[in-house]
N, C-alpha and C positions, 0 to 999 in steps of 0.2 A: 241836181247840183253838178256844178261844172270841175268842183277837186275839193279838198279837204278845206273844213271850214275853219281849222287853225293854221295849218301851215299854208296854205294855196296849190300844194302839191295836184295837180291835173289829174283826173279820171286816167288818162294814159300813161302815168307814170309807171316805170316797172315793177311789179307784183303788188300795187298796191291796191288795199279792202277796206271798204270803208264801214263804220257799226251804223246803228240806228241816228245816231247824232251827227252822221255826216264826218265823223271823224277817222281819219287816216291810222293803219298801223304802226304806221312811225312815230306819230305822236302818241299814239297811247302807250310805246315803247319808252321812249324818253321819259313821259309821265310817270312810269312804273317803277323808270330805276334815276329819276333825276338828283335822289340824294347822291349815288355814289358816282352821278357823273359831274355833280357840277362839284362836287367838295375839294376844292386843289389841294387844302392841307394837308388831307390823304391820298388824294392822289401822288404828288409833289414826293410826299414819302415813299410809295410805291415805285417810283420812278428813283430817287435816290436809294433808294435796297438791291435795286437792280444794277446800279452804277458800282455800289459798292463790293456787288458780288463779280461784277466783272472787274473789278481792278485786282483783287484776289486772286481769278482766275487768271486772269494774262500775268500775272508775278507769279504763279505755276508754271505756266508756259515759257517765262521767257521772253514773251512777249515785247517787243519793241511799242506798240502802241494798246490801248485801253478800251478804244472804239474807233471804230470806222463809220464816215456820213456824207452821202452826197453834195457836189454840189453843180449846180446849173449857171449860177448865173446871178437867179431871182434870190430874194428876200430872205426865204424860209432853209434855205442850206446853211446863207451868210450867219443868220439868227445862232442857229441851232450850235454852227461850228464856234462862236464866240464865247457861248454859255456853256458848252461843256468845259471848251478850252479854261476859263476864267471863274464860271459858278463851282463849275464841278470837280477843277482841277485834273482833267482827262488827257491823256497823250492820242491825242486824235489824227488819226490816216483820214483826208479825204481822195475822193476822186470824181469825175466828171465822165459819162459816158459823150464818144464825139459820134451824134447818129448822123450828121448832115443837117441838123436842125435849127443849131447855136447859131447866135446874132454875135453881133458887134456889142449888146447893149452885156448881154450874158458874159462875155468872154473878159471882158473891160473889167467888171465886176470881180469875177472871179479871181484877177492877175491882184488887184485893188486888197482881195481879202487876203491873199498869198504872203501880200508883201507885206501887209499890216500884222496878222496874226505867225506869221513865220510857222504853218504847217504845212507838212511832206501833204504832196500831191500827186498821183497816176491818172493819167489822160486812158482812158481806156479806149481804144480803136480794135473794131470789129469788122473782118471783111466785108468790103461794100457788097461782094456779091450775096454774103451770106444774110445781110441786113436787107437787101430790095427780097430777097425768098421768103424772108417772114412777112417785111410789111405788105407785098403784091398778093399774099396768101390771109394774110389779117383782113385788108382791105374786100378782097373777093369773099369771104366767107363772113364777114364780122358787118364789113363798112365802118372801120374801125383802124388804128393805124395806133394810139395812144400805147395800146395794150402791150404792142412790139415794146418800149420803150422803158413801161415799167420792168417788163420780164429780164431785158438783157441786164439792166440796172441793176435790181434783183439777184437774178444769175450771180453777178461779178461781184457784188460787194457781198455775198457769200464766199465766193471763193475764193476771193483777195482774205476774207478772213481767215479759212482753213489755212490758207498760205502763211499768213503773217501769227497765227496763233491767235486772233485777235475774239473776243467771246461776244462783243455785242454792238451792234449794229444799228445806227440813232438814225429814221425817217422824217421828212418832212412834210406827211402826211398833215394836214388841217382836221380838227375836231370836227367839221363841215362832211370835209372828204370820207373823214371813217365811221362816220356816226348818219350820212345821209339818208342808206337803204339798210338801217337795221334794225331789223320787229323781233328777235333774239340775240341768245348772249354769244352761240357760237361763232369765231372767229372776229369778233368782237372787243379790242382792247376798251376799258382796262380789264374787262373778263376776263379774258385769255389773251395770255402772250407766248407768239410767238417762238419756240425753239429750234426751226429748221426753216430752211428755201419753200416746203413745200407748204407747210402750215401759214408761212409769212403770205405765199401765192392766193393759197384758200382765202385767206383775209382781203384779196385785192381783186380776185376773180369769184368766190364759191363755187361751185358744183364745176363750173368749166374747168377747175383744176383736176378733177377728178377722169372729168373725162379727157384730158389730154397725156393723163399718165401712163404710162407704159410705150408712147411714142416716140421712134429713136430721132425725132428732132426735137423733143425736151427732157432737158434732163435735170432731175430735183436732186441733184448731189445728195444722195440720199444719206450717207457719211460725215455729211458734214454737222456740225451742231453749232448755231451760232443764237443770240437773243437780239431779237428786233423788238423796237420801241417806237410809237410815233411821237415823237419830243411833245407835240401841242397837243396832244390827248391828256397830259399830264402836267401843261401850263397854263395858265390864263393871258394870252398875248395876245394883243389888236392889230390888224394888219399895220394899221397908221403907228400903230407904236411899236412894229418891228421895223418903218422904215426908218422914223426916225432916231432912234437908238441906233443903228446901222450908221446912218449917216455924222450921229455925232461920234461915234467912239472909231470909225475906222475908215470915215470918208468916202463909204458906198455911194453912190449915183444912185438917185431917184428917177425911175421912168417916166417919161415925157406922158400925158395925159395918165388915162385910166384905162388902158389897153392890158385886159390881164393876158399874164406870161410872154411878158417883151423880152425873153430868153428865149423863144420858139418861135421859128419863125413861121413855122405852118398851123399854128395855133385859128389861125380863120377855117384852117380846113379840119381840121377835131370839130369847130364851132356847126358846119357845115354837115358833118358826118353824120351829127347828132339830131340838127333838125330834119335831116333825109329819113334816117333809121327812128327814131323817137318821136320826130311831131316836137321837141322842147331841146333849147340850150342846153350846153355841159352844165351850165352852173345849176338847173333847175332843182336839182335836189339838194347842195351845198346854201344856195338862198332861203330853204325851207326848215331847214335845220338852224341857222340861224335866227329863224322867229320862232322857233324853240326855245332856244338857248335867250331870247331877249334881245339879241342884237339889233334886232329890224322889227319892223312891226310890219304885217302882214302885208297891207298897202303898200312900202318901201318893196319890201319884196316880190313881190307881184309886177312893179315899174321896173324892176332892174332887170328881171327875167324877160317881159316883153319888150324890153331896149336893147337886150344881145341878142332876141328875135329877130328884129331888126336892123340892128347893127349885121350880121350874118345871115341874112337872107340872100345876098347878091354880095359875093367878093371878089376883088378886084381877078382879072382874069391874068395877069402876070403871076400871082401867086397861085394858084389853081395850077397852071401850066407846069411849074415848079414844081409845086409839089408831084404831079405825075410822074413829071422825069425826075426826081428823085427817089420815086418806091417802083417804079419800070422792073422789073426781072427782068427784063428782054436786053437791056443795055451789056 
């Protein structure tokens, strides 16, 4: 057999074992615990218990804001910042990390949400020297650049929360994204949440967060205490029905084709990274988990993944070039 005979997940996929039936750990993870992953009504409450304990705690603190949540650009910050602002009733900080990566299509977006939802916003800027030393050290040791981007994000919307008092900290992770490569509970939402940078890391990296600690170029603010939540872990939302809900209530811009994360402009080269270093596209385990969950059936699934095979097998050589000179140490 050439991968799992429910999801389509490839022989080469990362850590993955397959039983007598051909079936993948993943799937038989999902199978094991899919009442408590698909039930929103409880989930939905677990996520509203956490919102409520954090508005408690920032009225402790003093707190000027309730939560703090990224944004890019794309979809899923625009989504998240709307529904706490409006479902939840939440005084929400955002902010945008500026790596060198941001488009015209992100930035449009993001001014678009600013001016519609009227929330405080920090542009977070990181010395360019200090940002080419991790991605030229990502890139050399990983083949990898993505990782730099989560970490500094990360980093800061911890420490803008120690800063501001703020208790809890709302991601735009997809049910896709956190649910792709997980055969247990640990680090695992809604298993386990979240109370620290470093626990949040564990969740985005496992054991490599382990081995990076004690390194004086990361530092897991170890003092700090905040609660991170992946918003869509705990909602039932359609990508198509976060655009256009975006679109009708605040006038968001739809991205021209089906180009995912037209906020990043090196997004060819993450696509790139991953068939050099893996043999398969970023999406391949995000598409597999969706014929989990129902969304696709394994054929759709199987077509999308060998379409970004080829879609990023040869990119354009202007951005390739770009992208070097932008993660160069040497500059």
């Amino acid at each position: 057999m050439s991968g799992c005979v429910k999801c389509g997940l490839p022989k080469t996929y990362q850590n993955i074992r397959f039983d007598e039936n051909h079936v993948c750990n993943y799937c038989r993870f999902f199978e094991e615990h899919r009442k408590e992953l698909t039930d929103f009504g409880a989930l939905e409450e677990q996520f509203a218990q956490e919102v409520r304990a954090a508005k408690e705690k920032a009225a402790q603190n003093g707190a000027k804001y309730d939560c703090i949540t990224g944004l890019s650009g794309g979809k899923d910050g625009a989504y998240i910042t709307y529904e706490l602002q409006h479902k939840y009733g939440m005084r929400v900080l955002t902010y945008t990390l500026d790596n060198g990566f941001g488009t015209d299509f992100g930035r449009r977006n993001i001014e678009i949400l600013l001016e519609k939802l009227d929330v405080e916003h920090i542009w977070i800027n990181v010395k360019d020297s200090t940002l080419r030393q991790f991605y030229s050290a990502s890139m050399k040791l990983m083949k990898n650049f993505c990782s730099v981007c989560f970490h500094f994000c990360h980093y800061y919307s911890h420490l803008l929360a120690s800063q501001y008092g703020i208790p809890l900290i709302v991601n735009g992770r997809t049910r896709s994204q956190v649910l792709q490569s997980a055969d247990n509970k640990k680090g695992i939402e809604p298993f386990e949440v979240s109370r620290s940078l470093k626990s949040f890391e564990y969740q985005m990296f496992g054991k490599l967060t382990d081995k990076l600690d004690g390194y004086s170029c990361i530092d897991f603010l170890p003092d700090v205490e905040a609660t991170s939540l992946s918003f869509f872990m705990y909602h039932d939302v359609g990508e198509e029905e976060k655009m256009q809900f975006l679109e009708e209530k605040i006038g968001w811009i739809r991205p021209k084709g089906s180009v995912p994360h037209p906020e990043c402009w090196a997004h060819p080269m993450a696509e790139k990274c991953s068939l050099v270093k893996h043999g398969y596209p970023v999406r391949t385990g995000e598409l597999a988990e969706l014929v989990r969950e129902g969304a696709l059936t394994l054929e759709e699934a199987v077509r999308e993944r060998e379409a970004d095979r080829e879609a990023y097998q040869d990119i354009p050589p202007e951005i390739e070039a770009r992208f070097h000179e932008r993660v160069s140490s040497k500059k």
